[in-house]
Backbone as CSV, one residue per row, in Angstrom:
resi,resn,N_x,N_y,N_z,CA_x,CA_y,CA_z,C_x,C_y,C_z
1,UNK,134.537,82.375,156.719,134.068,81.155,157.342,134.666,79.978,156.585
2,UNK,134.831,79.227,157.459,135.435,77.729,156.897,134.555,76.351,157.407
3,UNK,134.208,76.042,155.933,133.242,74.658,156.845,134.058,73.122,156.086
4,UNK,133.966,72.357,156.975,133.718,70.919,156.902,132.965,70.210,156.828
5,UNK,132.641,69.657,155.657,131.560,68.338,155.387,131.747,67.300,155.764
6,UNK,131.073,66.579,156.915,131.474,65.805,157.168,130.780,64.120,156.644
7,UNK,131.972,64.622,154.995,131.127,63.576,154.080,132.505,62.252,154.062
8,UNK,133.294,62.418,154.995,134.152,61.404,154.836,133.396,60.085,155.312
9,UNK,133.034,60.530,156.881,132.149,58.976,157.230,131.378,58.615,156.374
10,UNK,130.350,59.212,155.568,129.620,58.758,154.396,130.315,57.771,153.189
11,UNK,131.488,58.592,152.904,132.199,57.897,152.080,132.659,56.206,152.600
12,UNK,133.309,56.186,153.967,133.592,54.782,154.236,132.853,53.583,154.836
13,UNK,131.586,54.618,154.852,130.122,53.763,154.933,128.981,53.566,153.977
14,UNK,129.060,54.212,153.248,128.154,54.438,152.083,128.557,54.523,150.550
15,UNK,129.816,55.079,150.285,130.362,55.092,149.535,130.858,56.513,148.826
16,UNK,131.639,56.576,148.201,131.703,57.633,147.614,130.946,58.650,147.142
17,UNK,129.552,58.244,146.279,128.614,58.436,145.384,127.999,59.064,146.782
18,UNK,127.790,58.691,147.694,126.839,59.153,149.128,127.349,60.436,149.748
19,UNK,128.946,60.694,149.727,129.432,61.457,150.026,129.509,62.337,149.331
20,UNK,129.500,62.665,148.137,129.994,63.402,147.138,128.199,64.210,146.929
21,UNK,127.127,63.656,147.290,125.705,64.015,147.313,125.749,64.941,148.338
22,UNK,126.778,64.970,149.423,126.756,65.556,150.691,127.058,67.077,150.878
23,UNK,128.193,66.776,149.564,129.419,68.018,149.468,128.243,68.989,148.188
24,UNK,127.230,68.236,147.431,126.721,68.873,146.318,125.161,69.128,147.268
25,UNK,124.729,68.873,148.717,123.680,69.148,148.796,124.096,70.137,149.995
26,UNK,125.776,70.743,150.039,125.941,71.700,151.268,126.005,72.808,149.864
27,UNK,126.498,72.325,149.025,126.856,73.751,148.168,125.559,74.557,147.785
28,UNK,124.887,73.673,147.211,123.412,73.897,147.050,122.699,74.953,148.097
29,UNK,122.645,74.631,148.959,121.922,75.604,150.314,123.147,76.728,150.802
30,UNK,124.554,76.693,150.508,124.964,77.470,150.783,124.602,78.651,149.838
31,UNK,124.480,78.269,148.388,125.035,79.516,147.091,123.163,79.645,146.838
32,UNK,122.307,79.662,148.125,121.101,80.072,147.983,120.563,81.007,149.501
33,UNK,122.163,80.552,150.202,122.017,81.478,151.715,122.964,82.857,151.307
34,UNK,124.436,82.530,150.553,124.698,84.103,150.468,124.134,84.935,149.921
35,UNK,124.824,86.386,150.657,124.177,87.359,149.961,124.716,87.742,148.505
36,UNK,124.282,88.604,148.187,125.118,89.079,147.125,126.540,90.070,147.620
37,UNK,127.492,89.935,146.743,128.840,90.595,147.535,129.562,89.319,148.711
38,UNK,129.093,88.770,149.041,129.658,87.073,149.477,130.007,86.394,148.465
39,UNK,131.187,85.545,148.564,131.953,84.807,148.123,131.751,83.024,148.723
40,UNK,131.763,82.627,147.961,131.566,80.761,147.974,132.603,80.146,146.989
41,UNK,133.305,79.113,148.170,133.972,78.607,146.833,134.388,76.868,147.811
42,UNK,134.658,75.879,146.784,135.220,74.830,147.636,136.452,75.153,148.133
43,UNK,136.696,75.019,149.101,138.242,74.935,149.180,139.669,73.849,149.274
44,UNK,138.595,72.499,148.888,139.435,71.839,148.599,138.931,70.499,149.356
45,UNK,138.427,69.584,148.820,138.204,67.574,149.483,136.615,68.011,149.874
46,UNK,136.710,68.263,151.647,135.531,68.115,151.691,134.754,69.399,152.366
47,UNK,135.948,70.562,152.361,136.090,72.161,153.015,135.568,73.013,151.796
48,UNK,135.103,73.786,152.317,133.987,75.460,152.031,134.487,76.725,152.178
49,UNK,134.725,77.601,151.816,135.125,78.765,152.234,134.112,80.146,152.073
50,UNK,133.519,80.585,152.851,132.362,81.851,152.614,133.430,83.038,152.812
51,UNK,133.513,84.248,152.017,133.877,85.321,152.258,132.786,86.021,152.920
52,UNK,132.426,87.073,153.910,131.754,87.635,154.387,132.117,89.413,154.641
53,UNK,132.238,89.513,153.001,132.789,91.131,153.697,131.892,92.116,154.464
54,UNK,132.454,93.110,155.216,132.097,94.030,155.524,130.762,93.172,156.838
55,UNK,130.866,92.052,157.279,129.901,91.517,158.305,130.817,91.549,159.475
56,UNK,129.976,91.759,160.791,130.789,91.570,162.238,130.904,90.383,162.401
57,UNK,131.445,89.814,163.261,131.652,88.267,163.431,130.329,87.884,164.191
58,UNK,129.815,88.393,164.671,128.367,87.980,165.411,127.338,87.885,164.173
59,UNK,127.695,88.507,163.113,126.124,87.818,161.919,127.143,87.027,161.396
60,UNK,128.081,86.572,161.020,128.786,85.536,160.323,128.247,84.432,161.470
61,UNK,128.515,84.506,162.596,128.046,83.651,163.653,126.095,82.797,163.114
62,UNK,125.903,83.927,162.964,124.003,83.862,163.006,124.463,82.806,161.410
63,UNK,124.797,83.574,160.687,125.035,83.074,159.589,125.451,81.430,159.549
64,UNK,126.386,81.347,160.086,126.891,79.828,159.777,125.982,79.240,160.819
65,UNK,125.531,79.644,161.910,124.577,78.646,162.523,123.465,78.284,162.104
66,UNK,122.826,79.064,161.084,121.567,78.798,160.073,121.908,77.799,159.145
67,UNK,123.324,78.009,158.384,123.508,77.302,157.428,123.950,75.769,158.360
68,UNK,124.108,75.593,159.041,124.704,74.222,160.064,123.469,73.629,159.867
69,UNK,122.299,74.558,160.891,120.875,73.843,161.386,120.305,73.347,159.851
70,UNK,120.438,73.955,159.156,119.463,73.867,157.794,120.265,72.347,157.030
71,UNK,121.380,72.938,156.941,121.990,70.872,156.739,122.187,69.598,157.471
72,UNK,122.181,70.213,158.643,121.529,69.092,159.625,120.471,68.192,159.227
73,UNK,119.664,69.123,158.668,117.794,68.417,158.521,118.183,68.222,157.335
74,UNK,118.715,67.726,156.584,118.511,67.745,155.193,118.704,66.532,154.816
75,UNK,117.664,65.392,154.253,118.345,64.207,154.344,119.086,64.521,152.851
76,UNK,120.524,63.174,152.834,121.378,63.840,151.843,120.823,62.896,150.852
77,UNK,120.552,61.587,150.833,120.059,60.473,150.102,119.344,59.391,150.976
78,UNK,118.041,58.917,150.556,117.514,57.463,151.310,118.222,56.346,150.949
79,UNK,118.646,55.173,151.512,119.334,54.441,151.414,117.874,53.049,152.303
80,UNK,117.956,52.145,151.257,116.384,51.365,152.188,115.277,52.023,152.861
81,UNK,115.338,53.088,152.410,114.075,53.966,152.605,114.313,54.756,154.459
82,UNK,115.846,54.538,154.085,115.961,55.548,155.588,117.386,56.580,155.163
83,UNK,116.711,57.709,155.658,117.136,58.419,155.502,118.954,58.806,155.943
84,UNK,119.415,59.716,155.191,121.223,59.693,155.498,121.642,61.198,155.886
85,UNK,122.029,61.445,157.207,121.998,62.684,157.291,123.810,63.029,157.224
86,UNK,124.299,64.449,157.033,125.257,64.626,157.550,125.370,66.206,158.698
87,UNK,126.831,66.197,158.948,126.772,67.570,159.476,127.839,68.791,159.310
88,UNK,128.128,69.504,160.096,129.386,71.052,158.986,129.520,70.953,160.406
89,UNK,131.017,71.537,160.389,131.824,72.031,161.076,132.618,73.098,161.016
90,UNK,132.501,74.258,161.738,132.421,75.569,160.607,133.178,76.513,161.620
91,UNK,134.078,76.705,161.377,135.369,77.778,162.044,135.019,79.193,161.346
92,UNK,135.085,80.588,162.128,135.271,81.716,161.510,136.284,82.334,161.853
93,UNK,136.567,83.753,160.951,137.925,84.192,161.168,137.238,85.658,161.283
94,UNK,137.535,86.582,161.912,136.677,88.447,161.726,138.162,88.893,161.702
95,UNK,137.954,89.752,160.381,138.878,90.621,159.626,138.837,91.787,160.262
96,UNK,138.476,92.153,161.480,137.946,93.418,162.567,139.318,93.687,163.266
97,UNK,139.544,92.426,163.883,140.909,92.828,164.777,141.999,93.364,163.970
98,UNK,142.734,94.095,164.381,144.065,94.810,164.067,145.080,93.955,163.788
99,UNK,145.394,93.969,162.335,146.768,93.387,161.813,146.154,92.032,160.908
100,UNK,145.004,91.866,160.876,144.322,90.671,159.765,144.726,91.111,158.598
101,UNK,145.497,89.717,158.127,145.587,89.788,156.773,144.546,88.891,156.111
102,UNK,145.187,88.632,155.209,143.829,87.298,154.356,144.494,86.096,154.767
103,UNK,146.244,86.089,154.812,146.876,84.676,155.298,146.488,84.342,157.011
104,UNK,146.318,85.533,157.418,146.334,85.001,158.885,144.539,84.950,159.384
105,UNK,143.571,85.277,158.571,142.218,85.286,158.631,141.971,83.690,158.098
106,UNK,142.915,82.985,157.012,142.291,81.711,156.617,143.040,81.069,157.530
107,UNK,144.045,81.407,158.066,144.591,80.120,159.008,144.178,80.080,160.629
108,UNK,143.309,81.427,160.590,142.925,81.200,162.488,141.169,80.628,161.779
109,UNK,140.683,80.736,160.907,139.614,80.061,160.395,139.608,78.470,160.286
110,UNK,141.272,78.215,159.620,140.886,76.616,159.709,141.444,76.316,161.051
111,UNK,141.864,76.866,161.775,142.398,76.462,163.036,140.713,76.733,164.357
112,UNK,139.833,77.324,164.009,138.645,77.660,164.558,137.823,76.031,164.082
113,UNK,137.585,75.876,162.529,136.839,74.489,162.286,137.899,73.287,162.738
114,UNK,138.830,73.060,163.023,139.781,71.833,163.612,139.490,72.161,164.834
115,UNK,138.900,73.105,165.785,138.589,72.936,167.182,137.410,72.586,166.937
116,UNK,136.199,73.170,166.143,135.052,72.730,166.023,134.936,71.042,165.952
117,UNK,135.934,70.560,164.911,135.765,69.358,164.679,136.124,68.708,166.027
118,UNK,137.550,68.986,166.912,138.127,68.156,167.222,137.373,68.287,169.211
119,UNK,135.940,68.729,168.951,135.172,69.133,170.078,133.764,68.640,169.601
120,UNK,133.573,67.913,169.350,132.605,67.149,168.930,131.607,67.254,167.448
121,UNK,132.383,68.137,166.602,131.397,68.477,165.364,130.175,68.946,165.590
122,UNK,129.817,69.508,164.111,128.462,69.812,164.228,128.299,71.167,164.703
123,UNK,129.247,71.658,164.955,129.476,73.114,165.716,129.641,74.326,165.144
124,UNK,130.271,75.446,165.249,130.455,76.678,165.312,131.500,76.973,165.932
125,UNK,132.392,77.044,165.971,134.074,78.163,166.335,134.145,79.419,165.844
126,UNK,134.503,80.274,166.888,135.415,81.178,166.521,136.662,81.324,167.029
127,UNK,137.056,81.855,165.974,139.154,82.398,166.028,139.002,83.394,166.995
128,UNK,139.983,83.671,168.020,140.516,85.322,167.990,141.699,84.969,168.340
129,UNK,142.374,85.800,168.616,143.584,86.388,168.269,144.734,85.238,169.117
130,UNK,143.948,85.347,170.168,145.191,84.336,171.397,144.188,83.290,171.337
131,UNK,143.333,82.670,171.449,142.404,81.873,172.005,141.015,81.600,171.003
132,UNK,140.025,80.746,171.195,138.876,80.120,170.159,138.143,79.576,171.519
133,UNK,136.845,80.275,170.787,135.924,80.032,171.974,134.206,79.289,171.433
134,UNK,133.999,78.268,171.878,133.327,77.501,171.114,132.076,78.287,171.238
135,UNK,130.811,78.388,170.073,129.837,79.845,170.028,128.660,78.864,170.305
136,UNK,129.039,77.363,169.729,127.329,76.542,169.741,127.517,75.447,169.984
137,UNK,126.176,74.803,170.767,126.510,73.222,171.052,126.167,72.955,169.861
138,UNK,126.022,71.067,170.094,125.985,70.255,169.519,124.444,69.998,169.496
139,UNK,123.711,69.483,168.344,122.401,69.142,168.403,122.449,67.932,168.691
């Protein structure tokens, strides 16, 4: 799984310090949702990377849609006593189909969260092989 924080708008509205609360209050709820034998790591600005071995793409599904809903609600910081929310945008890749490597599992993953994003955020993508088929609306 590949997620996006979408702590940039925070940053050019709030500031850095707001954004950077965003990226430390997704890590937080993520490295308390995996299991053990899952992998967490940043992958770089404002992207996530979950390993999910040995899961079908339908509980990685369940999976990242829990972890979406649960940071949704989360205020990240009050700012004048109102609250600052953000949201994930979260592409998966299933190592199931025939001929997955790890290069071609992270690149139909970030190519799954760039449809997520570029379809209104806040979402859920999945990769397959020819095609990405969006799994969840938008709240």
């Amino acid at each position: 799984m590949h997620f996006g924080v979408e702590s940039a708008q925070l940053n050019d509205i709030y500031g850095h310090a707001v954004g950077d609360a965003a990226l430390r209050k997704f890590s937080g709820i993520a490295q308390l949702e995996i299991r053990q034998g899952d992998y967490f790591a940043r992958y770089g600005g404002e992207e996530f990377c979950i390993l999910l071995p040995d899961t079908p793409a339908e509980m990685a599904q369940v999976i990242a849609e829990r972890l979406r809903l649960q940071y949704s609600k989360l205020v990240v910081i009050e700012i004048d006593q109102k609250p600052v929310y953000s949201t994930l945008s979260i592409g998966i890749a299933d190592s199931t189909r025939s001929g997955a490597t790890f290069e071609t599992l992270v690149n139909d993953a970030d190519k799954a969260l760039y449809q997520a994003k570029n379809t209104g955020r806040n979402r859920v993508c999945l990769a397959h092989s020819l095609d990405m088929s969006e799994l969840s609306h938008q709240n």
